[in-house]
C-alpha atoms as an extended CHARMM CRD file, in Angstrom:
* protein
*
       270  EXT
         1         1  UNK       CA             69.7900000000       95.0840000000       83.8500000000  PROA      1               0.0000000000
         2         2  UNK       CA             69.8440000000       91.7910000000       82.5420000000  PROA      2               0.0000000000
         3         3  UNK       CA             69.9170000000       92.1150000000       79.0360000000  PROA      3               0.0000000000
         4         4  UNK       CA             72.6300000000       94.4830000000       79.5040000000  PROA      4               0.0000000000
         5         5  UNK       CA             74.5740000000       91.5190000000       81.3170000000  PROA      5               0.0000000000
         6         6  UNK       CA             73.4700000000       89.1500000000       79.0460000000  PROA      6               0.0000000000
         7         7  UNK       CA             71.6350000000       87.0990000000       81.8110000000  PROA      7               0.0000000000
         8         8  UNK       CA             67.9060000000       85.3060000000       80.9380000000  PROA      8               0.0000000000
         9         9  UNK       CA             65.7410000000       85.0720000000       84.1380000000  PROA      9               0.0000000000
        10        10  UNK       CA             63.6190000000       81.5580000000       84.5180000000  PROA      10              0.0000000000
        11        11  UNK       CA             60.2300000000       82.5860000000       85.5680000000  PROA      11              0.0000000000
        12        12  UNK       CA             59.8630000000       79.4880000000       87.3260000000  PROA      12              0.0000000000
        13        13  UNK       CA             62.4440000000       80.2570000000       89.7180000000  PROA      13              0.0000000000
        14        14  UNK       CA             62.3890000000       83.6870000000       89.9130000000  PROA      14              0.0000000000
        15        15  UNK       CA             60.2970000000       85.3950000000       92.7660000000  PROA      15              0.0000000000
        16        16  UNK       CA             59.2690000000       89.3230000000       93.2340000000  PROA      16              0.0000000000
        17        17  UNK       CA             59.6360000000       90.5690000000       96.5930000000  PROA      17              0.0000000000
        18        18  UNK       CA             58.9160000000       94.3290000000       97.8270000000  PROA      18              0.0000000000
        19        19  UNK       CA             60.4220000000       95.2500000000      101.6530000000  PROA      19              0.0000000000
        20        20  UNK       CA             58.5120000000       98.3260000000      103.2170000000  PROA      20              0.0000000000
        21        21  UNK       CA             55.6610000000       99.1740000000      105.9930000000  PROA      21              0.0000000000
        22        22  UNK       CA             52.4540000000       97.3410000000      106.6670000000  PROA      22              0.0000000000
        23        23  UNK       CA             50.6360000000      100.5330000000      104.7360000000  PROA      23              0.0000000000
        24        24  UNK       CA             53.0830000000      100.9240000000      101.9540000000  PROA      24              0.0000000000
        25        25  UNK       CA             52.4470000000       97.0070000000      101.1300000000  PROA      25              0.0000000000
        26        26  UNK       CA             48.7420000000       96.9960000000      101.2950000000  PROA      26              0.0000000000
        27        27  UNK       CA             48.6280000000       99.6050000000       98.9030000000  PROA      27              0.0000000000
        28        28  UNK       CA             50.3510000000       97.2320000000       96.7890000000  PROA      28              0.0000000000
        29        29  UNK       CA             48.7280000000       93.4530000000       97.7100000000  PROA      29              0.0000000000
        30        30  UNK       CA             45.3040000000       95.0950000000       96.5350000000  PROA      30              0.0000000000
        31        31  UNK       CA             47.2080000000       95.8430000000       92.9250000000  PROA      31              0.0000000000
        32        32  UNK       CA             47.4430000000       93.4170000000       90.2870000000  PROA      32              0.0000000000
        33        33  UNK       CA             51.1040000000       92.6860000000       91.0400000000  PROA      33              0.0000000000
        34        34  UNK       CA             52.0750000000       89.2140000000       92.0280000000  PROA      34              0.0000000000
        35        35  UNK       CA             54.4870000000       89.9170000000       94.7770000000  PROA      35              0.0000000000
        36        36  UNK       CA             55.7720000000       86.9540000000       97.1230000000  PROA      36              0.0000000000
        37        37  UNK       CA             55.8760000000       87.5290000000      101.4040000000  PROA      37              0.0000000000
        38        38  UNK       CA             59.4830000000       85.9900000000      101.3670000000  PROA      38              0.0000000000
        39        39  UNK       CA             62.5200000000       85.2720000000       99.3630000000  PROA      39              0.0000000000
        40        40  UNK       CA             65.7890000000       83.3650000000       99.6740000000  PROA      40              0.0000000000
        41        41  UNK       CA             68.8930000000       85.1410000000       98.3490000000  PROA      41              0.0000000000
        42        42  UNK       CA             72.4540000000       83.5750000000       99.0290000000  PROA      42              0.0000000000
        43        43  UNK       CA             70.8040000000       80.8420000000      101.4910000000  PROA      43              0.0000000000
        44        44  UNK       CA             68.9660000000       83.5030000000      103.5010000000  PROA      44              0.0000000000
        45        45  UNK       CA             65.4120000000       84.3960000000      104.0000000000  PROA      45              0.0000000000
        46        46  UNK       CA             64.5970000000       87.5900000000      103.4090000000  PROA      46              0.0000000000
        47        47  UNK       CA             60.6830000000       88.6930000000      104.4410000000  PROA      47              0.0000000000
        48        48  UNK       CA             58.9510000000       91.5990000000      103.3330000000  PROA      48              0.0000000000
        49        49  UNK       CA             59.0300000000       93.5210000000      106.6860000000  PROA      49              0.0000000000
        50        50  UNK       CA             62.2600000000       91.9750000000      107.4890000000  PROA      50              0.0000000000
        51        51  UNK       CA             61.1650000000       90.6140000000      110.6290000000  PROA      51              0.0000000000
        52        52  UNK       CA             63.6570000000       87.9180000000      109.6720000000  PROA      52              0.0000000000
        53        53  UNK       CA             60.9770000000       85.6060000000      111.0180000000  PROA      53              0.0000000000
        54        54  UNK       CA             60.7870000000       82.8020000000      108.5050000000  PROA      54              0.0000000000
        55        55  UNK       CA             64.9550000000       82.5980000000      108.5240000000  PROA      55              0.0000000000
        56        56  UNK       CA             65.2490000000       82.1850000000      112.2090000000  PROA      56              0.0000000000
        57        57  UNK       CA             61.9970000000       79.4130000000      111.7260000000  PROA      57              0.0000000000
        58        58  UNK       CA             64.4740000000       77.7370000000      108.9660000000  PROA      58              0.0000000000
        59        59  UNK       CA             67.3550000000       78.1340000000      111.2890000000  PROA      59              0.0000000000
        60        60  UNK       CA             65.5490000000       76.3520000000      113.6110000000  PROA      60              0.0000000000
        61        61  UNK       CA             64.4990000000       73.3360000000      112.0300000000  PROA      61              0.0000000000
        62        62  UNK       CA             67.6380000000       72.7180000000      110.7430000000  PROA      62              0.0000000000
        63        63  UNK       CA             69.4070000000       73.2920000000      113.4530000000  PROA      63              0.0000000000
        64        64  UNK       CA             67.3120000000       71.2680000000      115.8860000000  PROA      64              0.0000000000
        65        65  UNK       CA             67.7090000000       68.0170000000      113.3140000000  PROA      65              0.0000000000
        66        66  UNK       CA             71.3370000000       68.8800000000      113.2700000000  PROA      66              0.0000000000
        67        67  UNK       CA             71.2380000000       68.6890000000      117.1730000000  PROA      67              0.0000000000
        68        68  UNK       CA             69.1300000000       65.2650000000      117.7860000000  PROA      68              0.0000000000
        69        69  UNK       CA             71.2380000000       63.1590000000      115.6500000000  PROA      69              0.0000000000
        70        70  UNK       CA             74.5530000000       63.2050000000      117.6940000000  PROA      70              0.0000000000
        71        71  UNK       CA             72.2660000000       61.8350000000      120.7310000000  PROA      71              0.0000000000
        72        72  UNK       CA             72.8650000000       58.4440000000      119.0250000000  PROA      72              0.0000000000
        73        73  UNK       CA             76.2240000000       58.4200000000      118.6430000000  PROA      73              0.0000000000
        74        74  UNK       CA             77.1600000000       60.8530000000      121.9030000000  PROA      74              0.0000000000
        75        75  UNK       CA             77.6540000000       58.1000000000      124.5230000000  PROA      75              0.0000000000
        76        76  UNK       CA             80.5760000000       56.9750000000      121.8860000000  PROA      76              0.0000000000
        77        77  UNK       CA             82.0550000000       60.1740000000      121.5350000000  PROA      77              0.0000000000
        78        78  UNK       CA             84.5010000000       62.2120000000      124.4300000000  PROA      78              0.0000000000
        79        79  UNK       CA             83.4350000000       65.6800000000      124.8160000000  PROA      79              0.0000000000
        80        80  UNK       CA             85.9440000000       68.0710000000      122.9850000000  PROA      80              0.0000000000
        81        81  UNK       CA             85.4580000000       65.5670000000      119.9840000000  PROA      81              0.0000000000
        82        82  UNK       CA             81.3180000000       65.9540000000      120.2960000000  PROA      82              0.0000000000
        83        83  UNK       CA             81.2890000000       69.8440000000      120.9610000000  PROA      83              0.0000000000
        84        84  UNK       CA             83.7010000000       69.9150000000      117.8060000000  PROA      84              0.0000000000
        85        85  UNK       CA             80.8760000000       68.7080000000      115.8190000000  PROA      85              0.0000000000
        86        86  UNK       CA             78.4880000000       70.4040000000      117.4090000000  PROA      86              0.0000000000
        87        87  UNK       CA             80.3650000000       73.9270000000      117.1590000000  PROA      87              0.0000000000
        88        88  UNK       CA             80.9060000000       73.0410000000      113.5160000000  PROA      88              0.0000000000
        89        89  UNK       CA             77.4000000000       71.8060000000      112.4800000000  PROA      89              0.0000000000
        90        90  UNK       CA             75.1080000000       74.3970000000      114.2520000000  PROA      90              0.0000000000
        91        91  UNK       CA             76.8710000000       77.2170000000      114.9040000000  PROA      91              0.0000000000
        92        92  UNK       CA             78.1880000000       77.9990000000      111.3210000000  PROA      92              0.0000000000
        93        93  UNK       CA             74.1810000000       78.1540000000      111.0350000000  PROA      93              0.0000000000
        94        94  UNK       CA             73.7680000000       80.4280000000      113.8810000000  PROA      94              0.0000000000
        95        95  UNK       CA             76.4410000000       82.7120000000      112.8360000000  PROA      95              0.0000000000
        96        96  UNK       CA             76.1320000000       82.9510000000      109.1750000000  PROA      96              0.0000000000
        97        97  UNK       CA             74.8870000000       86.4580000000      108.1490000000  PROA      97              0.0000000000
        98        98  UNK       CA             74.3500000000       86.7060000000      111.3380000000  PROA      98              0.0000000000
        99        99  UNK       CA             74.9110000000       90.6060000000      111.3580000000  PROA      99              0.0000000000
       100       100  UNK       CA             71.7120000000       90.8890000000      109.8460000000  PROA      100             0.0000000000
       101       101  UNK       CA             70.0690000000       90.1050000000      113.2570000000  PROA      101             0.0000000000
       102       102  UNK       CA             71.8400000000       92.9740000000      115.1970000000  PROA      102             0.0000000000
       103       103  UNK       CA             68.8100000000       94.9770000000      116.9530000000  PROA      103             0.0000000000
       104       104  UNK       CA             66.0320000000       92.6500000000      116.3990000000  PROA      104             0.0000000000
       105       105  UNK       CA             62.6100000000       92.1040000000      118.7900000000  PROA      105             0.0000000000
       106       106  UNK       CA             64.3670000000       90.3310000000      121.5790000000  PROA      106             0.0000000000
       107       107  UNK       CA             61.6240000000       87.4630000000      121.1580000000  PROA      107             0.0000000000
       108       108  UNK       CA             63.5240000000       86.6830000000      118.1040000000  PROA      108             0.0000000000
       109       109  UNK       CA             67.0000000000       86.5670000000      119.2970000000  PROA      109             0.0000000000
       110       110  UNK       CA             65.9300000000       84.1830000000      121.9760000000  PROA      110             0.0000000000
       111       111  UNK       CA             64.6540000000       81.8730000000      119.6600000000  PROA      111             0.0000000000
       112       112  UNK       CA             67.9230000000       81.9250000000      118.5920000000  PROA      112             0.0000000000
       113       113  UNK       CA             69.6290000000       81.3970000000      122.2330000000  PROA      113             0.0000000000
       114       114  UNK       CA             67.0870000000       78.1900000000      122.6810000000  PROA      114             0.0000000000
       115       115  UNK       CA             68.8070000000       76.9380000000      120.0120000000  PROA      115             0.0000000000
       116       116  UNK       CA             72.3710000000       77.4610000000      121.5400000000  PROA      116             0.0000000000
       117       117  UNK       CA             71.1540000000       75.9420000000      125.2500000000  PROA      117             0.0000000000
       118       118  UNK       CA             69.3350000000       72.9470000000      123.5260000000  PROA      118             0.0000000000
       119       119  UNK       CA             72.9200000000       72.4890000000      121.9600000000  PROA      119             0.0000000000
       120       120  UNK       CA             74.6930000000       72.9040000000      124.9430000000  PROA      120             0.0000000000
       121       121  UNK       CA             72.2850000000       70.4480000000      127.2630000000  PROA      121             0.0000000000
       122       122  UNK       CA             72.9900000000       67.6870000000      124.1160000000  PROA      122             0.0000000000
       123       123  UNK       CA             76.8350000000       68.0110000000      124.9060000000  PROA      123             0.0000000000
       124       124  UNK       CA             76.6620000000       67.8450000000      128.2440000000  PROA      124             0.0000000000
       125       125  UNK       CA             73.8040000000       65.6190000000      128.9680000000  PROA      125             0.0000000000
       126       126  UNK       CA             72.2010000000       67.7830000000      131.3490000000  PROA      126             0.0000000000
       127       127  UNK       CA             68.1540000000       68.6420000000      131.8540000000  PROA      127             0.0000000000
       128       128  UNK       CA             66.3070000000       71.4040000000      130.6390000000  PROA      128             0.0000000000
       129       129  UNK       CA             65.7500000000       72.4140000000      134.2900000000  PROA      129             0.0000000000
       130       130  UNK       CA             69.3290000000       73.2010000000      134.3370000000  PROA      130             0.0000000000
       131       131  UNK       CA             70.6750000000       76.2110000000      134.7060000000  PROA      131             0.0000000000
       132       132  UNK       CA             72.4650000000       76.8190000000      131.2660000000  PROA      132             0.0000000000
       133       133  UNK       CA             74.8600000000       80.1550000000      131.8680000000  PROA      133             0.0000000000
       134       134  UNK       CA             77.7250000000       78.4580000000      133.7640000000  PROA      134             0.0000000000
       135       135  UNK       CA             77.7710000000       75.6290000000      131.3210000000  PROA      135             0.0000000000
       136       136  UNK       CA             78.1630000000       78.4100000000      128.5020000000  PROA      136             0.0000000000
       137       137  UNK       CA             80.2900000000       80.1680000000      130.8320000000  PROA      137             0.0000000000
       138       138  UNK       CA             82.9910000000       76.8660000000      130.8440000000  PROA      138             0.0000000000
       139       139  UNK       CA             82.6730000000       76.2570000000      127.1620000000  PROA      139             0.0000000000
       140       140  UNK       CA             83.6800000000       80.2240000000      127.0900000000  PROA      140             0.0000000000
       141       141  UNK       CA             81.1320000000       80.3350000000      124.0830000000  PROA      141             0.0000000000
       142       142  UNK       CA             79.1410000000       83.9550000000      123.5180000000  PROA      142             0.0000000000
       143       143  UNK       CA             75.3590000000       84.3740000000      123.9230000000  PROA      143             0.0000000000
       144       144  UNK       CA             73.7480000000       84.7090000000      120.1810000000  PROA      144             0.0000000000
       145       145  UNK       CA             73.5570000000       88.7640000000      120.9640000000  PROA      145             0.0000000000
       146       146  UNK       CA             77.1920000000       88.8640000000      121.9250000000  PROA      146             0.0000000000
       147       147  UNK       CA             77.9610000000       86.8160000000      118.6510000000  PROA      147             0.0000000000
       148       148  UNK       CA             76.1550000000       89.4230000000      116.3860000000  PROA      148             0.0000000000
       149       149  UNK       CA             77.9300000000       92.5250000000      117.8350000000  PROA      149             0.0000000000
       150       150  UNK       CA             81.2860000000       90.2490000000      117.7030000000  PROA      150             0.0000000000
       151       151  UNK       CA             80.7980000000       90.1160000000      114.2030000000  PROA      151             0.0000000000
       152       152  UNK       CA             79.7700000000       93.5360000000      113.5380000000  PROA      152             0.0000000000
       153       153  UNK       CA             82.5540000000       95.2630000000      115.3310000000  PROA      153             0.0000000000
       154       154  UNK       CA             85.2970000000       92.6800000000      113.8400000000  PROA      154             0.0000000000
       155       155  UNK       CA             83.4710000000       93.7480000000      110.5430000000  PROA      155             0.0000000000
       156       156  UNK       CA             84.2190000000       97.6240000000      111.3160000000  PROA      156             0.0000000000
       157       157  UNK       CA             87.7540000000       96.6970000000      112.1140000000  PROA      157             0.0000000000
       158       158  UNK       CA             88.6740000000       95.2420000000      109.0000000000  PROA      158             0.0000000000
       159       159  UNK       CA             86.5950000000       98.4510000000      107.3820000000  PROA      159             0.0000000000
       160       160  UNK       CA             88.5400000000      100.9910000000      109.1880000000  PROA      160             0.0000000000
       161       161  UNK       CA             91.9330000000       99.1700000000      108.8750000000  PROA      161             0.0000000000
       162       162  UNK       CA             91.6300000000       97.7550000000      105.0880000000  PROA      162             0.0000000000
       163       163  UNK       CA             88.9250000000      100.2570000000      103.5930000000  PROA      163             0.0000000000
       164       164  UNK       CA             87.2740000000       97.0740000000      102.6200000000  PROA      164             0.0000000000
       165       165  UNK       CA             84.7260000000       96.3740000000      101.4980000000  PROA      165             0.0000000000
       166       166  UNK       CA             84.2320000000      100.3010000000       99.3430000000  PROA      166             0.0000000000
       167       167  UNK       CA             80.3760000000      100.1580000000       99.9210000000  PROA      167             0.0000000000
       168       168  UNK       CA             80.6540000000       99.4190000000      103.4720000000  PROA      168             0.0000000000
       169       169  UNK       CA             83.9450000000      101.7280000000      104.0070000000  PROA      169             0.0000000000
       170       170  UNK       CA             81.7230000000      105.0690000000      102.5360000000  PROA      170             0.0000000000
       171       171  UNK       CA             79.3810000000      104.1550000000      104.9220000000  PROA      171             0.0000000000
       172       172  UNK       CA             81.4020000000      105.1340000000      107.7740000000  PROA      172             0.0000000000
       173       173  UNK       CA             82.7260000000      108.9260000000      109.0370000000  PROA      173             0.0000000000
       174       174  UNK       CA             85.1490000000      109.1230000000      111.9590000000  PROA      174             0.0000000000
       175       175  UNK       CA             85.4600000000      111.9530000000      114.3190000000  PROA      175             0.0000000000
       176       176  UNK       CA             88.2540000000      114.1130000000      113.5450000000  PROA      176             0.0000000000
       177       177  UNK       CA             91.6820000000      114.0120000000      115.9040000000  PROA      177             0.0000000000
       178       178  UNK       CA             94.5120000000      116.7490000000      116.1160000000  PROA      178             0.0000000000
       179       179  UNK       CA             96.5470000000      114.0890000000      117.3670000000  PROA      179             0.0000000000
       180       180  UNK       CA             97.9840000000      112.3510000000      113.4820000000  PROA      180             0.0000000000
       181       181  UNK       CA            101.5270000000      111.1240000000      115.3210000000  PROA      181             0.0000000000
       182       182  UNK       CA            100.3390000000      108.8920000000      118.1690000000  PROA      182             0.0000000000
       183       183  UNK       CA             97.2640000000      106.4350000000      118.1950000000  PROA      183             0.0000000000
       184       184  UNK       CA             94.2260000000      107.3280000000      119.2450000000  PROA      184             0.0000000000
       185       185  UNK       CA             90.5560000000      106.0490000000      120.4740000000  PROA      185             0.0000000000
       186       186  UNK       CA             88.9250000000      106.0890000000      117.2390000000  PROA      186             0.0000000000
       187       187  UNK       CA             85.0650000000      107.3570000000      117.4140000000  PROA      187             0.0000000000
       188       188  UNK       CA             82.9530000000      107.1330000000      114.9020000000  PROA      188             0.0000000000
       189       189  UNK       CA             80.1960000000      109.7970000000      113.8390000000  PROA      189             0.0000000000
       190       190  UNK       CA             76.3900000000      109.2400000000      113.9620000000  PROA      190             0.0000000000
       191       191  UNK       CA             74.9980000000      110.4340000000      110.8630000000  PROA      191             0.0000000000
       192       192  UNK       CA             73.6410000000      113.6830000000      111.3160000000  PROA      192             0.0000000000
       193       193  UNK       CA             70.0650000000      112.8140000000      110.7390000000  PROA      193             0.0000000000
       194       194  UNK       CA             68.4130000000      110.5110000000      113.1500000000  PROA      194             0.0000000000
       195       195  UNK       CA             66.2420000000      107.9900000000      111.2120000000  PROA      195             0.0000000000
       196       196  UNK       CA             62.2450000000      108.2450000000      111.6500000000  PROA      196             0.0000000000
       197       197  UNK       CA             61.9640000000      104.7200000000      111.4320000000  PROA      197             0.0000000000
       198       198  UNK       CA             62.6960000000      102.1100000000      114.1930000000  PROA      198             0.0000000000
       199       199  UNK       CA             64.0460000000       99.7150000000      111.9440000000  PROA      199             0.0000000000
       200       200  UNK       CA             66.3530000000      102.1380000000      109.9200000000  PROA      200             0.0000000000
       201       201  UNK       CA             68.4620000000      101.6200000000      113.4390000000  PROA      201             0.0000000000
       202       202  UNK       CA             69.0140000000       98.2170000000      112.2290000000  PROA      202             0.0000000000
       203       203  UNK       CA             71.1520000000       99.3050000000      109.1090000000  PROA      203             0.0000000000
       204       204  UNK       CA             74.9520000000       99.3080000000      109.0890000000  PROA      204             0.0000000000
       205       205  UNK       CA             74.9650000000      103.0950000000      108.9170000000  PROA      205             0.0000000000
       206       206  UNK       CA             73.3370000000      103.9230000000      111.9070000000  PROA      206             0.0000000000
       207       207  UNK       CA             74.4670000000      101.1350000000      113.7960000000  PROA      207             0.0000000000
       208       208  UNK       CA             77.6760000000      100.7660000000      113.4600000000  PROA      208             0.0000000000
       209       209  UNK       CA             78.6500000000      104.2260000000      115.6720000000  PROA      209             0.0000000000
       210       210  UNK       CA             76.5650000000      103.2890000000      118.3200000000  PROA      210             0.0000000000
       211       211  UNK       CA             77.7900000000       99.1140000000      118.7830000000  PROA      211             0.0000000000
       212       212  UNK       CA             82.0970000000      100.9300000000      117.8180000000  PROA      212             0.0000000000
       213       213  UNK       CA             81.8270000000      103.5110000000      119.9770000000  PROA      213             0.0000000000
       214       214  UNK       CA             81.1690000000      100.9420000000      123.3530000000  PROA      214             0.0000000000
       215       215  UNK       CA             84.0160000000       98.8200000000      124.0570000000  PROA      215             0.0000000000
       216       216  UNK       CA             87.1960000000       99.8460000000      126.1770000000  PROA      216             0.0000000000
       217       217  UNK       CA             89.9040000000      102.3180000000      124.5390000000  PROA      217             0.0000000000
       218       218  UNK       CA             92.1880000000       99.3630000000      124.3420000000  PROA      218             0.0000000000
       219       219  UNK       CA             90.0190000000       98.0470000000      121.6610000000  PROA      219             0.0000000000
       220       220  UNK       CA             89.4490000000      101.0780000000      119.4160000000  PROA      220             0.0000000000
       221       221  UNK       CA             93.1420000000      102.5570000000      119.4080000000  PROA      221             0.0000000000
       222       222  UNK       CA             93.8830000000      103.0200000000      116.2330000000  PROA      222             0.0000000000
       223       223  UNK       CA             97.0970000000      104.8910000000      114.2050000000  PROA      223             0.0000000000
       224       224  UNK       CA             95.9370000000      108.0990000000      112.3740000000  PROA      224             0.0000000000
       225       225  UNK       CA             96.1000000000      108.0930000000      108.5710000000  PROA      225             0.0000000000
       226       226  UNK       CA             98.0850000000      110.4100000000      106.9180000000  PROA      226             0.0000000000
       227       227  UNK       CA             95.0400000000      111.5430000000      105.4040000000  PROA      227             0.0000000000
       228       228  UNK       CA             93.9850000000      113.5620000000      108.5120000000  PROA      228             0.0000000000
       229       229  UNK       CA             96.8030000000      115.3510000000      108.7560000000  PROA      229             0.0000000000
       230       230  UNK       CA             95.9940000000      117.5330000000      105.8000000000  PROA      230             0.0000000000
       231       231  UNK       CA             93.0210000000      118.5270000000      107.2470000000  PROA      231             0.0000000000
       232       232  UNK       CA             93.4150000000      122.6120000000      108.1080000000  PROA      232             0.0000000000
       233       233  UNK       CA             94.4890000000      123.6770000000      111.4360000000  PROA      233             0.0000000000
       234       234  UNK       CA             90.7640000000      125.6460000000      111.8100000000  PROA      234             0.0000000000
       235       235  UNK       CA             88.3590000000      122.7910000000      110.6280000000  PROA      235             0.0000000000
       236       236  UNK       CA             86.1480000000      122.3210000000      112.4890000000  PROA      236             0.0000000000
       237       237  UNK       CA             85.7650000000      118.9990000000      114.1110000000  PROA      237             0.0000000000
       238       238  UNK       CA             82.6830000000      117.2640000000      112.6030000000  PROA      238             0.0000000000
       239       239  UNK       CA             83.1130000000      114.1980000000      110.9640000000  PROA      239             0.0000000000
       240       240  UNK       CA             85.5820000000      113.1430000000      107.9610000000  PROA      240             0.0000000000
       241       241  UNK       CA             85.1240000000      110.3050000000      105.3250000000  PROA      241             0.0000000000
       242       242  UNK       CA             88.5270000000      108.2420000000      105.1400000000  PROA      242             0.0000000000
       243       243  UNK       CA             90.6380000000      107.9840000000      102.6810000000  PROA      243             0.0000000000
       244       244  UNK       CA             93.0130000000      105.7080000000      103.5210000000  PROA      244             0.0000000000
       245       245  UNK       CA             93.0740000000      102.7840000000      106.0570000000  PROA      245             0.0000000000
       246       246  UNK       CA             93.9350000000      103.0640000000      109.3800000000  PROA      246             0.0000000000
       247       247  UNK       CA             96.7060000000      101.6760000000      110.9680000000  PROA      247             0.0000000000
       248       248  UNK       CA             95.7410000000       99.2060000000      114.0230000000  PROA      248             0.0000000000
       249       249  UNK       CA             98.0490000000       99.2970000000      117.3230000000  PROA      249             0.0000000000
       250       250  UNK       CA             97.8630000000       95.8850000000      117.7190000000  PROA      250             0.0000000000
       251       251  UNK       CA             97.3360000000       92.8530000000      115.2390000000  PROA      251             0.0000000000
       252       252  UNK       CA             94.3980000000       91.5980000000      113.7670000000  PROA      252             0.0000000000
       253       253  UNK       CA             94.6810000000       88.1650000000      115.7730000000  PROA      253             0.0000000000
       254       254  UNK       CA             95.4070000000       90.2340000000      119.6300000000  PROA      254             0.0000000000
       255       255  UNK       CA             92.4390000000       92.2970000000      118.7090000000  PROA      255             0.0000000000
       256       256  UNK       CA             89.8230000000       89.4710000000      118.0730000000  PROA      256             0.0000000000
       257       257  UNK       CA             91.1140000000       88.1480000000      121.0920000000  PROA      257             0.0000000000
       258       258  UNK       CA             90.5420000000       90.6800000000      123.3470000000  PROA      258             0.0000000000
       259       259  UNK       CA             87.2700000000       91.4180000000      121.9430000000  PROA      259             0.0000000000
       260       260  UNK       CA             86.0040000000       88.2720000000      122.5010000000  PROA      260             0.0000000000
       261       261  UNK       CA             87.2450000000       88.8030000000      126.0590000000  PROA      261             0.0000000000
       262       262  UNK       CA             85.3210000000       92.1040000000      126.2550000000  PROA      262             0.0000000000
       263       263  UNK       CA             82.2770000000       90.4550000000      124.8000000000  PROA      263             0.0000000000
       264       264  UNK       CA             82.4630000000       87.5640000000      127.0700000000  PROA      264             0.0000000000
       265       265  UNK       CA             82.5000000000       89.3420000000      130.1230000000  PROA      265             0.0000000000
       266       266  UNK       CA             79.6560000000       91.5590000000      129.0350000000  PROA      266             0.0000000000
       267       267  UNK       CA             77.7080000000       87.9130000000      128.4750000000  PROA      267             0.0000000000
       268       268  UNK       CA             78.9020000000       86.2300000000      130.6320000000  PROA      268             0.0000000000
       269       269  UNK       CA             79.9890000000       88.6410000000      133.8660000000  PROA      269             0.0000000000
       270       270  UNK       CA             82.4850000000       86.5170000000      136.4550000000  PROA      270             0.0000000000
């Protein structure tokens, strides 16, 4: 591949990291390949069980510096002006490939939430014996989990509506609807094979259909494409690849709105 491309890899910065099971990777430690535990690509860490463990450490630190230094300054600083930095500081951390943490141990996504109340507590200047959900409930800021699944199912909008990106958009089947002239609740199919694996759940195949097919009608009404009308009159109704993009009922901007509504709630319940 890289001659092909013309590229020359540096040794010295160039690491060789294999992802599978504790047994497959034993196997290969006792071999005379030089293999590495973890690996950053594009500024995240990827491990070779993909316990994500050593990003959400990195996360962390950086975060947690990121948070201590605007103690200094915060007595000098009114509160929308602090919680601006704050929002744009730690939480593009938090929230970058953030997608990547959908269905993880639920030790590891709260390592991620202490982050987000340790935040919060900064802006406010309140103890860690407070209680930290109404706070988050008045900054109307998502939980960590809520902010994965926000950007997952924003993700599968644009998918369904643009057929972009192509590897994602073959990815995804939808449920087949008689209905081509008015909108409809748009489902999406489960692949037909349930994975063997716990963490296979994790993947954008499998989870995707299970996170879509959740929220309210409202959310998921969608235009047919023309594409489904030339399916025959006797198909039967399994699942179809699309060909062309859906048509959304309402715009891109109403849509993340009210999903972040639906989100918040489910966070966050009144």
């Amino acid at each position: 591949m890289s001659s092909e491309y013309l590229l020359t890899l540096n040794s010295s910065k160039t690491q060789f990291l294999l992802i599978g099971l504790r047994k497959q990777l034993d196997k290969i430690h006792n071999s005379s390949l030089n293999t590495t535990h973890s690996a950053r690509n594009l500024g995240f860490i990827f491990d070779e069980h993909l316990t994500f463990s050593d990003q959400i450490s990195a996360i962390s630190k950086a975060c947690y510096y990121h948070i201590r230094q605007p103690r200094c300054i915060r007595p000098y600083l009114d509160s929308n002006t602090s919680r601006t930095i704050a929002t744009s500081i730690v939480h593009s951390k938090l929230d970058y490939c953030n997608s990547i943490y959908y269905n993880l141990p639920k030790s590891q996504i709260t390592r991620l939430q202490q982050i987000q109340n340790s935040l919060v507590r900064v802006d406010v200047k309140t103890p860690k014996c407070c209680h930290i959900t109404p706070i988050l409930h008045s900054f109307h800021w998502l939980k960590i989990t809520e902010r994965i699944e926000y950007k997952l199912l924003s993700l599968t909008y644009k998918v369904l509506t643009t057929t972009q990106p192509p590897y994602l958009h073959n990815l995804i089947s939808v449920q087949p609807n008689r209905n081509t002239r008015s909108p409809y609740h748009v489902t999406l199919a489960r692949p037909s094979t349930s994975p063997s694996l716990r963490i296979t759940d994790r993947c954008f195949r499998y989870a995707l259909p299970c996170l879509w097919n959740h929220p309210p009608s409202s959310l998921r009404q969608l235009h047919s494409s023309p594409s489904v009308s030339d399916l025959p009159v006797h198909a039967p109704a399994t699942s179809y690849s699309l060909n062309l993009p859906l048509s959304p009922s309402i715009n891109p901007s109403l849509f993340h709105s009210r999903l972040k509504t639906y989100l918040f709630h489910k966070s966050l319940p009144p």
